[in-house]
C-alpha positions, 0 to 999 in steps of 0.5 A: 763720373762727372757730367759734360758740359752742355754749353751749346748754342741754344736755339733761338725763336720767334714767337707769333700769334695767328688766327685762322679763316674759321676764327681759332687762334693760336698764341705763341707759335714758335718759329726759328730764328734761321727761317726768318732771315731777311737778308733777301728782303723779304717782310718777316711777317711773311717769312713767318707765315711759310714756316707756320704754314709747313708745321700745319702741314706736317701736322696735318699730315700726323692727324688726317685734320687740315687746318684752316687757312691763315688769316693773319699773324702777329708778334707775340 
């Protein structure tokens, strides 16, 4: 049998790095490009602070360990 063709969009994201209130750091945080549409005027930053935000929310939904808050992030 012959294998199917994937030729899907593939998913594009955004990279980021974030350092939270009690000094950690995380790179490369990816986040989608569908959540960072700026069509409303919103800054990209802050867009990308809310979808990092949720993952840390279901993630400490999972594990029963709250995250720290964000203190800053930038583009990777």
């Amino acid at each position: 049998m012959g294998r199917r063709s994937t030729k899907g969009k593939s998913a594009a994201f955004r990279m980021f790095n974030v350092t939270y209130a009690d000094g950690t750091q995380t790179s490369n945080r990816r986040v989608a490009v569908e959540q960072l549409d700026q069509s409303f005027g919103e800054d990209l930053i802050d867009l990308a602070r809310v979808a990092i935000q949720a993952q840390d929310d279901e993630i400490a939904q999972r594990s029963n360990q709250k995250r720290a808050k964000i203190e800053g992030i930038s583009e990777a």
